[in-house]
C-alpha positions, 0 to 999 in steps of 0.5 A: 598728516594732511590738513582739513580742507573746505571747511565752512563750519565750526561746530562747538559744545560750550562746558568742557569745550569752548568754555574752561572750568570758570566758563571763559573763553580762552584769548587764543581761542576766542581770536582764532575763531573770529579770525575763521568767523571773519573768512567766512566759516560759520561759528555754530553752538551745540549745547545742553544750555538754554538760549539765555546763557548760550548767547551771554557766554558766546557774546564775545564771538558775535555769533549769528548762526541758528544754536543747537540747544538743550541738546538738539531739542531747540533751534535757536535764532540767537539774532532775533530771539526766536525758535526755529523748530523744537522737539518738547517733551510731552506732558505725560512724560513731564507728569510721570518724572516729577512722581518719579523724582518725589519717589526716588527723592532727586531734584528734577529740573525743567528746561524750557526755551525762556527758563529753568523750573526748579525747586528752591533749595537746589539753585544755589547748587545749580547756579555753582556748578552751571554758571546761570544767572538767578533770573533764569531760574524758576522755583517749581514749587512755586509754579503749576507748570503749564509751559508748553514747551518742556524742552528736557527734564533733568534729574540734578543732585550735588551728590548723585552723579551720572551713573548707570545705576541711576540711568537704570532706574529711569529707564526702567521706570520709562517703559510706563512712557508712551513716548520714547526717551533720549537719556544722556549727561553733560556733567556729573551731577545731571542725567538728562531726559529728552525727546528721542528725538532730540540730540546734537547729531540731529540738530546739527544737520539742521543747522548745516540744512538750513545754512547750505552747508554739507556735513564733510564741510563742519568741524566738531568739537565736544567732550562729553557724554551728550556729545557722542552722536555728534562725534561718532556720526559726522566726517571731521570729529575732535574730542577734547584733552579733557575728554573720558576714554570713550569719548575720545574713542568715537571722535576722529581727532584728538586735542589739547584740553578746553583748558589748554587751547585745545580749540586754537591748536587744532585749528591752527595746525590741522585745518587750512581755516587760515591759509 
């Protein structure tokens, strides 16, 4: 098979990608990515995360090129701390879903760029299964939400995974919402509400805009759910070993998992990066 030539962006999702379960970064894979950093190929982060953990977790890379965050919903310059462009939630919508979560009895947790409102029972739970730290967690109860900008909402519950049966019952209850939604997962225990707006796929193109980068020039990995956009509508895809079957049927290559240097093997042997 024929390496990937001409590539002058790696694209990376972080939980279940770049990052193992423990939320490190691999040696191999880490030096493999400053090794393409360091000829010029541009390290760019396409997460569900909020711009706090994204940059403490991918410290370690030195990255100076615009995040897609919160899943396309923020533009983040990780540089000088500010949003290049966002796609918020309406207020509405915000309103509507915490009836709903009352209702259905499902925590709902609210993303915006400088922090996450939740109730308080649920942060330990969170802080287990996402890694973020304390500071950046808010309690809901405590806070009349007045932030403008409501990047995403997120229905999180320990036992609840991401199911049809709950994406169901939020789509249905959405049809009493002018706005339209975007519904995805990035973890079993979260479903995720955004803007339609606002996914990967669409974040990413700015991103490569804004860097003068053409689409058939990046390279995408991902793994999950709030991944598919990125990996069924641009040219170079990897899904990740770790990756469910309808996952990796959208993406054009397949690697080893996130766990297994599947990001260091797949640059390595597939791609010129280091030729």
């Amino acid at each position: 098979m024929n390496k990937i030539d001409s590539i002058k962006a790696i694209v990376l999702d972080l939980d279940g990608t770049l990052l193992t379960p423990d939320l490190k970064i691999l040696e191999n894979t880490k030096n493999i990515l400053l090794k393409a950093k360091n000829n010029g190929v541009k390290i760019i982060i396409a997460s569900g995360r909020t711009p706090q953990t994204a940059v403490k977790m991918t410290k370690i890379l030195e990255i100076n090129s615009p995040m897609v965050l919160a899943n396309g919903a923020l533009i983040y310059n990780p540089i000088d701390k500010s949003i290049i462009s966002s796609n918020p939630i309406s207020r509405d919508t915000i309103n509507y879903l915490l009836n709903l979560s009352a209702e259905i009895k499902i925590s709902l947790n609210i993303y915006t760029p400088h922090c996450i409102y939740m109730e308080e029972d649920k942060i330990d739970d969170y802080i287990k299964d996402s890694g973020d730290a304390r500071e950046n967690l808010i309690d809901q109860k405590l806070y009349n939400f007045n932030d403008d900008i409501a990047l995403k909402c997120e229905f999180f519950g320990k036992d609840q995974g991401y199911n049809e049966s709950l994406r169901k019952l939020v789509i249905d209850h959405s049809k009493n919402i002018s706005e339209d939604l975007y519904i995805t997962s990035a973890h079993p225990n979260y479903l995720e509400i955004l803007n339609k707006k606002s996914n990967k796929y669409f974040g990413i193109k700015k991103v490569l805009k804004l860097e003068s980068i053409d689409e058939e020039q990046a390279l995408i990995f991902g793994d999950n759910h709030n991944d598919i956009e990125m990996l069924s509508n641009f040219t170079n895809t990897v899904a990740m070993g770790n990756a469910k079957n309808n996952i990796k049927e959208v993406a054009k290559y397949t690697t080893k998992s996130n766990f297994q240097d599947g990001i260091f093997y797949f640059i390595k042997d597939m791609t010129t990066i280091l030729d």
